[in-house]
C-alpha positions as CSV (number, residue, x, y, z in Angstrom):
1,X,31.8,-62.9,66.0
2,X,33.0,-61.6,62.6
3,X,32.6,-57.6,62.1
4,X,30.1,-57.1,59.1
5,X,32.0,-55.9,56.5
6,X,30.8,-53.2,53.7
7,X,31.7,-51.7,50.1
8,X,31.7,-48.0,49.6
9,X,31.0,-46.8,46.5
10,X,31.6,-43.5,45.1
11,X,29.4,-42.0,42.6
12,X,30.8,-39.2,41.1
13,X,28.2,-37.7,38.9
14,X,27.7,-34.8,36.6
15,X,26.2,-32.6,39.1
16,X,26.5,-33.9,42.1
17,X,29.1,-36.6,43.9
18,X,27.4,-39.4,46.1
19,X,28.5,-42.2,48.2
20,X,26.7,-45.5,49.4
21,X,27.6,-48.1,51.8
22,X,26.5,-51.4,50.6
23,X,26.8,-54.3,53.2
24,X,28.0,-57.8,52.5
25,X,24.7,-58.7,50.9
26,X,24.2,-55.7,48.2
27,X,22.0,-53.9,50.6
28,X,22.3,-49.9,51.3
29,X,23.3,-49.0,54.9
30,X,23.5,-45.4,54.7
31,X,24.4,-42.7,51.7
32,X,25.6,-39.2,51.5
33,X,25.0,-36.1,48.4
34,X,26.2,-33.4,47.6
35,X,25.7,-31.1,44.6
36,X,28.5,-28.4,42.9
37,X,28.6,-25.8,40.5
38,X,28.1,-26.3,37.1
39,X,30.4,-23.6,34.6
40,X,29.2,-22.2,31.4
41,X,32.2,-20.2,30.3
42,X,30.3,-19.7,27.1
43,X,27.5,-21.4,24.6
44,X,27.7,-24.6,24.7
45,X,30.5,-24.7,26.8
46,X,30.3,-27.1,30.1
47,X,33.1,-27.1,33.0
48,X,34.1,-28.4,36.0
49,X,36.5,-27.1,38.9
50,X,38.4,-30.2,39.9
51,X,38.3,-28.8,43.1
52,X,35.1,-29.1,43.6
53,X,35.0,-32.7,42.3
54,X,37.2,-33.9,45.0
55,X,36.3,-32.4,48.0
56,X,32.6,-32.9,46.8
57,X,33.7,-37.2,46.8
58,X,35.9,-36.5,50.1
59,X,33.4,-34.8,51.4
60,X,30.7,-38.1,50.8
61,X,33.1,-40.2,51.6
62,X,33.4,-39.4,55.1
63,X,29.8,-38.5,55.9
64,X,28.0,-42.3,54.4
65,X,30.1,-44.3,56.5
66,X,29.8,-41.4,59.6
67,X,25.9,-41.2,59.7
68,X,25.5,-45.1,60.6
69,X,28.7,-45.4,62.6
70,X,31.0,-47.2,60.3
71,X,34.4,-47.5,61.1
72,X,36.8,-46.9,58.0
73,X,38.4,-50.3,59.1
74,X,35.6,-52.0,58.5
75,X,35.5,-50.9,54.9
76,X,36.5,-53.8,52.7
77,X,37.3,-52.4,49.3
78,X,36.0,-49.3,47.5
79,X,34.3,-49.0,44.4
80,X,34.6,-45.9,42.0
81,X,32.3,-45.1,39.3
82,X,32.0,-41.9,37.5
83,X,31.0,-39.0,34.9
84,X,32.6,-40.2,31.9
85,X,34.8,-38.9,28.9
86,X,35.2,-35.9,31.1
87,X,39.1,-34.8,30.6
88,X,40.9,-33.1,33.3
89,X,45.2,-32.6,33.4
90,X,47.1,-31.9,36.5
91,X,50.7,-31.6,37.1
92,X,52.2,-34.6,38.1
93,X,54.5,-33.0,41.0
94,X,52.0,-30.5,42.6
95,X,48.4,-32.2,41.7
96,X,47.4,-28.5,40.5
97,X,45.1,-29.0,37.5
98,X,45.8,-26.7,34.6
99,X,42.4,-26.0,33.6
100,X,38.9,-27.0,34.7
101,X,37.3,-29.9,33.9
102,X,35.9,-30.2,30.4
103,X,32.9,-32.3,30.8
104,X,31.4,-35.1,28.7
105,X,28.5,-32.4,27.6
106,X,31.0,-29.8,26.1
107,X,30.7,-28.6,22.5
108,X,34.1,-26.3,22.5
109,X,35.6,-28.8,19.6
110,X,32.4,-29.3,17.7
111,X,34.6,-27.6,14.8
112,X,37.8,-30.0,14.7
113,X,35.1,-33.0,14.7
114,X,33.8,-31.6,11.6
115,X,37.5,-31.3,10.1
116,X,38.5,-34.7,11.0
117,X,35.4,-35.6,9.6
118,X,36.0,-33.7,6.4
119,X,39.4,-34.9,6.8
120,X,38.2,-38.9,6.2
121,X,39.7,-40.1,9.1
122,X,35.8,-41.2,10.3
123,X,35.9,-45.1,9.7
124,X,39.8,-45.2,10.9
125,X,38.6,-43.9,14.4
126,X,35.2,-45.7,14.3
127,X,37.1,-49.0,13.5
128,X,40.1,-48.6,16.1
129,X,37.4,-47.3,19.1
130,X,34.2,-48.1,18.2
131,X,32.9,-44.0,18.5
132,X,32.3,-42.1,16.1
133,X,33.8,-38.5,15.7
134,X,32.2,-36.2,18.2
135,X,33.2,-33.5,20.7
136,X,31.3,-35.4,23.3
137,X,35.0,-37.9,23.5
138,X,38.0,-37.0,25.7
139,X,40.6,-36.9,22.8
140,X,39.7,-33.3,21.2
141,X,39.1,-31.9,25.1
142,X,42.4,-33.1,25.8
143,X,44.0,-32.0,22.6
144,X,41.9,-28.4,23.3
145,X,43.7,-28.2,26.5
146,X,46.9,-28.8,25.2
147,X,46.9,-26.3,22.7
148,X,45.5,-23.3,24.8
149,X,46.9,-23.6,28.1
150,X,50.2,-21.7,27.8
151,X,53.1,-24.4,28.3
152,X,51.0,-27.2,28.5
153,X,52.4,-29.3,25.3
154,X,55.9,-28.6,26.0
155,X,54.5,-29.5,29.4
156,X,52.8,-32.7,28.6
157,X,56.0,-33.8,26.4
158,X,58.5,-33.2,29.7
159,X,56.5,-35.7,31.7
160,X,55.3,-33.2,33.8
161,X,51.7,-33.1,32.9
162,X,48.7,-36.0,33.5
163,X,45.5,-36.5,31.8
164,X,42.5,-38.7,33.4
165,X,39.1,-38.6,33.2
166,X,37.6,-38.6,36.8
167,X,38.2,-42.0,37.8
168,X,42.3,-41.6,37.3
169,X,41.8,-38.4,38.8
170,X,39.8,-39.5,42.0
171,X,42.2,-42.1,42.5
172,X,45.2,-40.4,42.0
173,X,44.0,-37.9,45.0
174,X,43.1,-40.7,47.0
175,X,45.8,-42.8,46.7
176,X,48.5,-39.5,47.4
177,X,49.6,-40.0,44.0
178,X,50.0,-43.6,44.2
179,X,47.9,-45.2,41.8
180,X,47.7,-43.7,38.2
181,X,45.1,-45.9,36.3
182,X,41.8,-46.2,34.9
183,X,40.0,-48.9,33.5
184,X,38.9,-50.7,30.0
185,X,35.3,-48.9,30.5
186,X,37.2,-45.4,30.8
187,X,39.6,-45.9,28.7
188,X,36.9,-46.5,26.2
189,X,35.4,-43.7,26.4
190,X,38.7,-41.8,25.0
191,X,38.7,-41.9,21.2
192,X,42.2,-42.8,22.0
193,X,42.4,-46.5,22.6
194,X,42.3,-49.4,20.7
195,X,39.0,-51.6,21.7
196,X,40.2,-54.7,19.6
197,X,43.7,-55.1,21.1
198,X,42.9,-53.1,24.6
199,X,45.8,-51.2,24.6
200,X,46.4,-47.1,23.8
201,X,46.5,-46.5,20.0
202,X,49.6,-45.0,18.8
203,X,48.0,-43.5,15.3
204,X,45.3,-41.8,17.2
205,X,47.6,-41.0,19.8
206,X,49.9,-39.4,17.1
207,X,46.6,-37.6,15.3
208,X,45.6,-35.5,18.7
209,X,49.7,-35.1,19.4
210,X,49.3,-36.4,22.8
211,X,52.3,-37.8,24.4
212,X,51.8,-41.1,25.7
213,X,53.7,-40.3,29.0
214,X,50.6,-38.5,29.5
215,X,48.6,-41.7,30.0
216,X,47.0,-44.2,32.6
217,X,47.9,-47.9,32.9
218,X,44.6,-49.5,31.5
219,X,42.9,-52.6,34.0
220,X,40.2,-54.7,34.5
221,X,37.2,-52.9,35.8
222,X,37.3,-55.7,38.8
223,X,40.6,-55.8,40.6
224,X,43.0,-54.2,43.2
225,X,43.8,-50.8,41.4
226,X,45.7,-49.7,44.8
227,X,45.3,-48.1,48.1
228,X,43.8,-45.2,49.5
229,X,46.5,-43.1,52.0
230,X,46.2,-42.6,55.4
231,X,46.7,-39.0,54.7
232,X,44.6,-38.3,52.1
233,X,41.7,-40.6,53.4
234,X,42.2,-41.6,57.1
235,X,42.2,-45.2,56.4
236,X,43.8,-48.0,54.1
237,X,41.5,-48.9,51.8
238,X,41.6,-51.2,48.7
239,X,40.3,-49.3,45.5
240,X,39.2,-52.3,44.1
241,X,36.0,-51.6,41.5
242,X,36.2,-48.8,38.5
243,X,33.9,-48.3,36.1
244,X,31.7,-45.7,33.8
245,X,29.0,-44.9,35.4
246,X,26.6,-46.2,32.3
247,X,28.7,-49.7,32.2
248,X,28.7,-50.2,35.7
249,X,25.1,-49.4,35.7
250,X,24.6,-52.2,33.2
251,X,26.8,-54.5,35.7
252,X,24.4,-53.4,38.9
253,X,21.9,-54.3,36.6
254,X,23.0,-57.7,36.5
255,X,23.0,-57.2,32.7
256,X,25.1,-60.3,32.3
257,X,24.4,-62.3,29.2
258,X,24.2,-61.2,25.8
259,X,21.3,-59.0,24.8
260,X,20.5,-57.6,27.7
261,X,19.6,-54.2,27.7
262,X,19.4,-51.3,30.2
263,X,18.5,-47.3,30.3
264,X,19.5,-44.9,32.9
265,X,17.2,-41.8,32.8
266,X,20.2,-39.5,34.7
267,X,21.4,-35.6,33.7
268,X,21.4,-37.8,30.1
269,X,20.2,-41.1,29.2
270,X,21.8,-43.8,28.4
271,X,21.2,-47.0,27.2
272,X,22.9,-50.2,26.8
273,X,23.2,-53.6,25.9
274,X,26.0,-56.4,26.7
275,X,26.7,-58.2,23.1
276,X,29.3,-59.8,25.1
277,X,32.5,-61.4,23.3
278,X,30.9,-59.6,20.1
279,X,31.5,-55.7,19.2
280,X,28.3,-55.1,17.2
281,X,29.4,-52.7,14.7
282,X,26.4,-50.2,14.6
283,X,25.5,-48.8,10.9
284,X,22.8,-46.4,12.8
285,X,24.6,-44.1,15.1
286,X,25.3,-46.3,18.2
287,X,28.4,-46.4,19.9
288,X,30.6,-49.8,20.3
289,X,32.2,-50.2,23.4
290,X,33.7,-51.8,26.3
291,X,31.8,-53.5,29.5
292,X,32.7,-54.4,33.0
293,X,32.9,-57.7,33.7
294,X,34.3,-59.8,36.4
295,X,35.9,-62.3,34.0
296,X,39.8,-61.9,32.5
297,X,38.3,-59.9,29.6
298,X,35.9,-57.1,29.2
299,X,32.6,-57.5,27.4
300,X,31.4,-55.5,24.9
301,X,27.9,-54.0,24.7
302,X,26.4,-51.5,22.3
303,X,25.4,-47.7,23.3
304,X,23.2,-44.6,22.4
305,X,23.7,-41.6,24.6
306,X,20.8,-38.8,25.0
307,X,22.8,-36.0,26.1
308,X,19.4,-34.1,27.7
309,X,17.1,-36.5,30.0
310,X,17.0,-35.5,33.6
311,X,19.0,-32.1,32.6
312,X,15.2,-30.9,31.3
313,X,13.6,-31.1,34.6
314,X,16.1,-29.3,36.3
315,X,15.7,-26.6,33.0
316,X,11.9,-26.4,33.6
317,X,13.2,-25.7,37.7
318,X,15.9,-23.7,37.2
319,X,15.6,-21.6,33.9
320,X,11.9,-21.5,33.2
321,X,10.7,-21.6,37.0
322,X,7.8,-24.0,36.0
323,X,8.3,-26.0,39.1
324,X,10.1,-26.3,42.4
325,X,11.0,-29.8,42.8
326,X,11.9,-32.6,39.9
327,X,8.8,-34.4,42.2
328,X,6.1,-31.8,41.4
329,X,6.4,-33.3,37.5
330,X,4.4,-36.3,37.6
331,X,1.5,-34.2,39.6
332,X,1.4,-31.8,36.9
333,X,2.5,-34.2,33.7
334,X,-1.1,-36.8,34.8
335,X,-3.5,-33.2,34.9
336,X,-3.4,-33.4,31.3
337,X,-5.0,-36.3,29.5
338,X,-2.3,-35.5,26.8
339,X,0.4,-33.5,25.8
340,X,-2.2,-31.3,23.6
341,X,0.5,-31.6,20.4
342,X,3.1,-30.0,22.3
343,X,6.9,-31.6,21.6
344,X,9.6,-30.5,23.3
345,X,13.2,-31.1,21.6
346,X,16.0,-30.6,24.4
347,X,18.8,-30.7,22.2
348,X,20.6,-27.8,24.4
349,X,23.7,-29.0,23.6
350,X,23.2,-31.0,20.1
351,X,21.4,-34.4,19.4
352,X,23.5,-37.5,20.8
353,X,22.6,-41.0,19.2
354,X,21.5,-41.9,16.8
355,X,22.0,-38.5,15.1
356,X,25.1,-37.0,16.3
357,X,24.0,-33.6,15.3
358,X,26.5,-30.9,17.0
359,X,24.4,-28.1,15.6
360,X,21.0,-28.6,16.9
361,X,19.5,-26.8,19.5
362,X,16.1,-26.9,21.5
363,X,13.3,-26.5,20.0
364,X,9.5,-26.5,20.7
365,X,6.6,-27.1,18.5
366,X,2.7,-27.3,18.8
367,X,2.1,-24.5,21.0
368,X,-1.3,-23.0,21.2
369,X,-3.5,-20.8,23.0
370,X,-4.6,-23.5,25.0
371,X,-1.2,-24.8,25.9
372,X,-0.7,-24.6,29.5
373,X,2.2,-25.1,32.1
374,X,0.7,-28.8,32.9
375,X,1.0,-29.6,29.2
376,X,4.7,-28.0,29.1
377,X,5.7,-30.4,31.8
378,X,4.1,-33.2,30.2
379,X,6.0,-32.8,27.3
380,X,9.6,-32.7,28.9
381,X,9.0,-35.8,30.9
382,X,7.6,-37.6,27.3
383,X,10.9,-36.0,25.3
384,X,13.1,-38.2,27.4
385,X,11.4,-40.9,26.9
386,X,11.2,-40.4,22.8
387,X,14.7,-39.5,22.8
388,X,15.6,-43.1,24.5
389,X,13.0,-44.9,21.8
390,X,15.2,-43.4,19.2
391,X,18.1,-44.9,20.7
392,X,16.2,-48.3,21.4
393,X,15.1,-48.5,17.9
394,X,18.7,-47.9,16.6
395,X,19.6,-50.6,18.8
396,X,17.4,-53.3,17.7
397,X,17.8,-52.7,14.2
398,X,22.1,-53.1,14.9
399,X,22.0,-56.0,17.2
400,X,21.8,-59.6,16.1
401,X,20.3,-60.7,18.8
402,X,16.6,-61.1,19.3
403,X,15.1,-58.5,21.6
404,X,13.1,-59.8,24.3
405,X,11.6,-56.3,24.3
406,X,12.3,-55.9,28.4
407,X,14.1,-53.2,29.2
408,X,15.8,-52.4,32.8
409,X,15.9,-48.9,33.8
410,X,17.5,-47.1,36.8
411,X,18.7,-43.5,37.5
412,X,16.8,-40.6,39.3
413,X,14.0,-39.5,36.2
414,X,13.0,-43.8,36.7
415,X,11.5,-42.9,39.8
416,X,9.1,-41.0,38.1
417,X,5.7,-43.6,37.3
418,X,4.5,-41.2,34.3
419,X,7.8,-41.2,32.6
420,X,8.1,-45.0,33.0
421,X,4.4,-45.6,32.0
422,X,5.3,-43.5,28.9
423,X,8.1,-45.1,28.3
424,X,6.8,-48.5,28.0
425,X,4.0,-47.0,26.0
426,X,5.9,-45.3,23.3
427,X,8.5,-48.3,22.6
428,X,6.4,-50.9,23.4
429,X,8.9,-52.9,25.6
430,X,8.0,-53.7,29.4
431,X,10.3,-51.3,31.4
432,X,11.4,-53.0,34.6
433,X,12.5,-50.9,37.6
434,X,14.7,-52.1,40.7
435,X,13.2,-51.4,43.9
436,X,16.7,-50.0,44.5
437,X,17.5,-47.2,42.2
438,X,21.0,-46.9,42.8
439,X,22.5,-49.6,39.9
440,X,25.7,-47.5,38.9
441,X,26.8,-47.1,42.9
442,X,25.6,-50.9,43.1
443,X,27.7,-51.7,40.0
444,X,30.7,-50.1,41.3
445,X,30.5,-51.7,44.8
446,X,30.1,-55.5,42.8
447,X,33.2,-55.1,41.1
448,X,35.2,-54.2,44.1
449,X,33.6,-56.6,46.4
450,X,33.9,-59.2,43.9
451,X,37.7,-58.4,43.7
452,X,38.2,-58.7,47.5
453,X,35.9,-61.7,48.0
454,X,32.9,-59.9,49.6
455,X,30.7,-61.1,47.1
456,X,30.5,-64.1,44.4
457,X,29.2,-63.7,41.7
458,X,26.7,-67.0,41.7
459,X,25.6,-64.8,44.9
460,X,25.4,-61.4,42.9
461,X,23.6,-63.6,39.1
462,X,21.0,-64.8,42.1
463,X,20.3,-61.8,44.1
464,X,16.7,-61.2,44.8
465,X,15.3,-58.0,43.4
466,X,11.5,-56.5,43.9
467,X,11.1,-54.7,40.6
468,X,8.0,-52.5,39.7
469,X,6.9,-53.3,36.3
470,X,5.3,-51.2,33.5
471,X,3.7,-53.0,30.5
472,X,2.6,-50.8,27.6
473,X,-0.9,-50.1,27.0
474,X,-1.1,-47.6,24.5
475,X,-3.2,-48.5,21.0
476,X,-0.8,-49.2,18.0
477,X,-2.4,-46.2,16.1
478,X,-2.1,-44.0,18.9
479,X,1.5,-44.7,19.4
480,X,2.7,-44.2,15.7
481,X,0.3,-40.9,15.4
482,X,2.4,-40.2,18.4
483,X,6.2,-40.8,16.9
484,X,5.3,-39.0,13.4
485,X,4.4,-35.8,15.8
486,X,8.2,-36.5,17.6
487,X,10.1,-37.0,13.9
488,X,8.5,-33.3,12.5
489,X,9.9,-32.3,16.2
490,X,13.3,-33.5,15.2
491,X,13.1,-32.5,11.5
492,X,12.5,-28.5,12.9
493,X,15.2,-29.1,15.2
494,X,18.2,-30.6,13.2
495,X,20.2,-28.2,11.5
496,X,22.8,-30.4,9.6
C-alpha cells in the first residue's frame, strides 16, 4: 500500500513564521509557530533580522512534520507563501544580508514617494505596475538600502549583491543557493515590474538605479521553482508553490472566477478580488495586481490594503495593557450594547487604501466620562472592520462586475464572531468563514501540490467546505448614523 503523501506549507508572516502539513486531500495533519522580534529603529520605522526569518521557517519546518511523525520523504512538494513587498539584500557569495529586513509596514521613504509624486512620474508607475506611489512597495526600500549601506551600489553593480523579498530569500536558503526566483504575485508587489508584459521594467528599473543583476527570474506561482538541499534541509524536497500571502489566500479561498472577493483580517487587512484576464484600473485608491493561478498565465484581481487590523489587538495587549489575550476581545467588545461614540483610527503607520495617506497617525474620538475599557475594545475590533468597508466600497465602485455582496474572509482576527457579525453589519455583505482558517498556508500548499500532481484542480474547485455564515442585521439608519461617525474619525485623522 501507497505511503500517504503530504504538502508543507510555509507561512512566513509578519510576526510570526508557521508551517502546516496538509495531506493529499487539503486536510491539516499537524502545524508548528513561532513568533520573532519586531524592530522599531525609529518612528515609523519597521525591521526585520533576516536571521530571525529563517531559522524562525527552519525552525517550523522541522517541528510540523516532527509532532505527527512525518518523514521528510514523504513530503511531496513544498509550498511557500509570505509577508510581502518586504526587501531584504544579501551578498551573493556569503548569504550575509547587508541590512535588516525593511518590512511592507515601513514609512522610512514616505519623503521620496512625495518627490516622485511631485515629480509626475504617478501615472507612468501606476500604468506600468498597477501601484500607486507609496513607501509601502519594495522599490524605494531597496533603493534606501542601496544608497545608505556603505558599498552597497558599487556592490549591487559588481554582481555581488541580491535583492528578494522573502520568498526569493527563503528559497535561496533552502535551496543552498540554488534557486534564485520569485513569482508573478511577488514580483508584483515591487513597483518594479511590468504587470502587462510580465517581465522587469527597465524605465523603473533605471528611475530607482537598481542594477538588474540584482534581480530574480520571475515564474508561475504553480510550478517546480527547485529543490531544497540535503544540507540546508535534511531532505530533497520540490519547492513547487510561491505566492503572496494575500493572493495565495485568495487561491485557498478557491476565489477562482471573476468577481470573487476575499478579506483576511491578519497584522493588516487585506482584501481582494480575482477580475481575472482583466486589470481593473481603479480610479479610487485600489491596487491592480497579479493573481496565482494554476493556468499558463496569472490572473489579475483588484486590492485595498489596511495596514492596521489584527496589529490593534496586539496594541490594546501590548502597549495599552487592556487585555491579556487577542481572545479576551469578544468577551469584553459584547458587554457593551455599543461602542458609546467612541472611534478608534489606527493609522499608526499612515492610512493604506483607499487613502494612501503617509502622514496620518492614530487617532481617537468620542471619549467621555462614561467611556470604559469594554467600550475601548469594542471600538478596535469595529475599526478593522470600517477600515475594510472602506476598501470594499472602493472596490465595488472600481469593478465592472456585479457584486454578489458575499464576501470570504480568513486570517486570525476572522475567528473572532463580534468582528465578523460587525463586519457583515457595517457593509452589508454576508461574510463567509471557512471552518479552516488557514487559506494563505492552504493556498500555498494548492499551488505546489497542484504542480506535482497531489491534487487537481476539479478536486480542489469541488472541495467541501463547512463555512460559518454571518448575515447582516443591522437597520439601514443605524448603519449610515454609524459610517458618518467613522468619516468625522477619518477627517480628524488625515493630515494631507
Amino acid at each position: 500500500m501507497a505511503k500517504q503523501k503530504y504538502v508543507l506549507s510555509l507561512d512566513q508572516g509578519t510576526t510570526s513564521s508557521r508551517a502546516i502539513l496538509f495531506d493529499g486531500n487539503g486536510g491539516v495533519k499537524s502545524s508548528a509557530q513561532a513568533e520573532y522580534a519586531q524592530i522599531y529603529p525609529r518612528d515609523g520605522w519597521v525591521e526585520h533580522n533576516p536571521f530571525d526569518i529563517y531559522s524562525s521557517i527552519a525552525a517550523v519546518a522541522s517541528e510540523a512534520p516532527a509532532r505527527c511523525g512525518v518523514d521528510r520523504k514523504d513530503i511531496a512538494a513544498i509550498g511557500i507563501t509570505n509577508q510581502r513587498e518586504t526587501t531584504l539584500v544579501w551578498d551573493r557569495n556569503s548569504g550575509l544580508p547587508v541590512y535588516n529586513a525593511i518590512v511592507w509596514q515601513c514609512r522610512r521613504t514616505a519623503e521620496l514617494c512625495d518627490k516622485l509624486k511631485s515629480d509626475g512620474l504617478s501615472d507612468m508607475i501606476y500604468e506600468k505596475t498597477g501601484l500607486p506611489i507609496d513607501a509601502y512597495f519594495s522599490a524605494t526600500k531597496l533603493k534606501w538600502i542601496l544608497d545608505n549601506v556603505d558599498g552597497a551600489r558599487d556592490r549591487a553593480k559588481r554582481g555581488e549583491l541580491l535583492f528578494g523579498t522573502v520568498d526569493t530569500f527563503l528559497m535561496w536558503k533552502l535551496s543552498g543557493g540554488a534557486v534564485f526566483a520569485t513569482d508573478y504575485t511577488n514580483a508584483s508587489r515591487t513597483m518594479l515590474f511590468n504587470i502587462h508584459r510580465l517581465q522587469w521594467d527597465d524605465e523603473l528599473l533605471a528611475l530607482f538605479d537598481i542594477p538588474r543583476c540584482m534581480l530574480p527570474e520571475v515564474r508561475q506561482s504553480s510550478g517546480l521553482f527547485g529543490y531544497t538541499s540535503e544540507d540546508a534541509f535534511g531532505a530533497r524536497i520540490p519547492i513547487a508553490g510561491v505566492a503572496g500571502d494575500q493572493q495565495a489566500a485568495l487561491f485557498g479561498q478557491k476565489c477562482f472566477e471573476p468577481g470573487a472577493a476575499k478579506n483576511t483580517f491578519g497584522t493588516g487587512c487585506f482584501l481582494l478580488m480575482n477580475t481575472g484576464d482583466n486589470a481593473v484600473k481603479s480610479g479610487r485608491g485600489l491596487i491592480t495586481t497579479l493573481a496565482a493561478s494554476g493556468g499558463e498565465r496569472p490572473h489579475y484581481a483588484l486590492e485595498g490594503s489596511v495596514f492596521v487590523g489584527g496589529a490593534v489587538v496586539q496594541w490594546l495587549r501590548d502597549g495599552l495593557r487592556m487585555i491579556r489575550s487577542a481572545e479576551e476581545t469578544e468577551k469584553y467588545a459584547t458587554a457593551v450594547g455599543d461602542s458609546l461614540g467612541l472611534y478608534i483610527v489606527p493609522a499608526f503607520v499612515g492610512l493604506g487604501a483607499p487613502h494612501w495617506d503617509s502622514y496620518a497617525r492614530g487617532t481617537v474620538t468620542g471619549i467621555t466620562r462614561g467611556t470604559t475599557k469594554e467600550h475601548f475594545v469594542r471600538a478596535a475590533l469595529e475599526s478593522i472592520a470600517y477600515q475594510t468597508n472602506d476598501v470594499l466600497t472602493a472596490m465595488e465602485k472600481d469593478c465592472p462586475f456585479t457584486s454578489a455582496k458575499k464576501l470570504a474572509v480568513d486570517g486570525g482576527a476572522s475567528a473572532n464572531n463580534f468582528l465578523m457579525r460587525f463586519m457583515s453589519d457595517i457593509s452589508g455583505y454576508t461574510v463567509s468563514r471557512p471552518a479552516v482558517l488557514e487559506s494563505t498556508a492552504l493556498g500555498a500548499a494548492y499551488l505546489a501540490g497542484l504542480a506535482v500532481g497531489l491534487y487537481d484542480m476539479d478536486g480542489v474547485k469541488n472541495r467541501r467546505s463547512d463555512d460559518t455564515v454571518f448575515t447582516p442585521t443591522m437597520q439601514e439608519q443605524k448603519r449610515e448614523q454609524l459610517l458618518r461617525g467613522w468619516a468625522a474619525a477619518l477627517r480628524a485623522t488625515c493630515v494631507k
